[in-house]
C-alpha positions in Angstrom: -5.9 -25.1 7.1 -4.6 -24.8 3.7 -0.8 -23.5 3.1 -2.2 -20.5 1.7 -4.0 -19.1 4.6 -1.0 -20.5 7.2 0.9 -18.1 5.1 -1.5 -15.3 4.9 -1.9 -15.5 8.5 1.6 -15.6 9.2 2.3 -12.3 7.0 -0.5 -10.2 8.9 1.2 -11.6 12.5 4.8 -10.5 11.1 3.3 -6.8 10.1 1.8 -6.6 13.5 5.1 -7.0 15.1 7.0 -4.8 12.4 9.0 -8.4 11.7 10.7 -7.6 8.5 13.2 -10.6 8.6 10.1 -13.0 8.8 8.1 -11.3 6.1 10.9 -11.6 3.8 11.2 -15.1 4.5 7.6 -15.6 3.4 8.0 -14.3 0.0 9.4 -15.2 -3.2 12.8 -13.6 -4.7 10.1 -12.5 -7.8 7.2 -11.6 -5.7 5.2 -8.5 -6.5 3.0 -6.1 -4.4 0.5 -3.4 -5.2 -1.0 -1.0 -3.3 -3.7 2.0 -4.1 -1.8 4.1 -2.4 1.3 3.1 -2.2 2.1 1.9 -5.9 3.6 -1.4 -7.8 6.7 -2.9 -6.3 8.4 -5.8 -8.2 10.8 -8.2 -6.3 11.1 -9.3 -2.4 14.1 -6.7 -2.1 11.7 -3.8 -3.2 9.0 -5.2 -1.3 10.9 -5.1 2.2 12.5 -1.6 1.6 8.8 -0.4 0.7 7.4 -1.7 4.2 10.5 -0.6 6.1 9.5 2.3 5.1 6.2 2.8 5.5 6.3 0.6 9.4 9.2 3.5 10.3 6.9 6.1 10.2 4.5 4.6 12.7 5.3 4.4 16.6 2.2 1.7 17.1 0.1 -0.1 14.2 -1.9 -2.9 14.0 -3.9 -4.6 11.3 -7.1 -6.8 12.4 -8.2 -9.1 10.3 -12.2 -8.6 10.1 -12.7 -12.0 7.6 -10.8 -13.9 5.9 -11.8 -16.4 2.5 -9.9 -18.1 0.3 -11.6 -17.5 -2.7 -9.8 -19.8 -5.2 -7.0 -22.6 -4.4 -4.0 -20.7 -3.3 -5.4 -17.2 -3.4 -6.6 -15.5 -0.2 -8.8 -12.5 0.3 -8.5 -10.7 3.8 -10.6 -7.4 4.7 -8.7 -5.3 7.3 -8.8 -2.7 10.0 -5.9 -0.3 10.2 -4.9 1.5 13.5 -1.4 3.2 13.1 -0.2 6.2 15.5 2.8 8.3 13.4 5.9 9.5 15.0 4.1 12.7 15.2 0.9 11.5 16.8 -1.4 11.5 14.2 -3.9 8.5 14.5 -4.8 6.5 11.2 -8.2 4.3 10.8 -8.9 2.3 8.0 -10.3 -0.4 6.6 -9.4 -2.5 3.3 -9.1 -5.4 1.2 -6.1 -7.3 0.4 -5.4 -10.2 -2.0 -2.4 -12.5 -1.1 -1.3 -15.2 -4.0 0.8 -18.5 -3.1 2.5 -19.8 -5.5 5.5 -22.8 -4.9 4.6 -22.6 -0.9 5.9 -19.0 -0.6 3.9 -15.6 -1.5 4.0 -14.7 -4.9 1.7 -11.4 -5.0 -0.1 -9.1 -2.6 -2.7 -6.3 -3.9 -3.8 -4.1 -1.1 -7.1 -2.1 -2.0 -8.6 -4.1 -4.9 
């Protein structure tokens, strides 16, 4: 298994247990994220407020990973269930891609919807 997808596998464990602390520890201090819904975020700082965020309005979620390729060397293409249950009981279902970049051994860039 290639460092890439160790990583990428690691991240989607981390977000399935709301692990924060971990997360941070797999990205760069320069890493960048984007989401369709959710916007550009530059820097690991950013980055972790962003998901504290968005993980604190959710009393359960869970992303399954449906397939998982790694398309070029060091860059990892994931397509995704989401099931997420808000503090006030509203159930989300949805499905998505998501591109995660390694750079340096740590994760450099993740797009979410692409």
């Amino acid at each position: 298994m290639s460092l890439a997808l160790k990583l990428s596998e690691e991240y989607f464990v981390y977000s399935n247990q709301s692990n924060l602390t971990s997360i941070a520890k797999l990205l760069s201090i320069d890493s960048t994220y984007y989401s369709a819904s959710l916007g550009f975020f530059i820097g690991k700082e950013n980055i972790i407020a962003m998901q504290t965020d968005f993980h604190s309005q959710y009393k359960k979620l869970h992303w399954g990973v449906d397939k998982v390729t790694e398309i070029k060397p060091n860059v990892i293409e994931i397509e995704f269930s989401f099931k997420g249950t808000s503090l006030d009981g509203l159930c989300s279902n949805r499905q998505g891609r998501e591109h995660i970049l390694v750079i340096d051994g740590l994760i450099q860039h993740i797009a979410v919807g692409l």
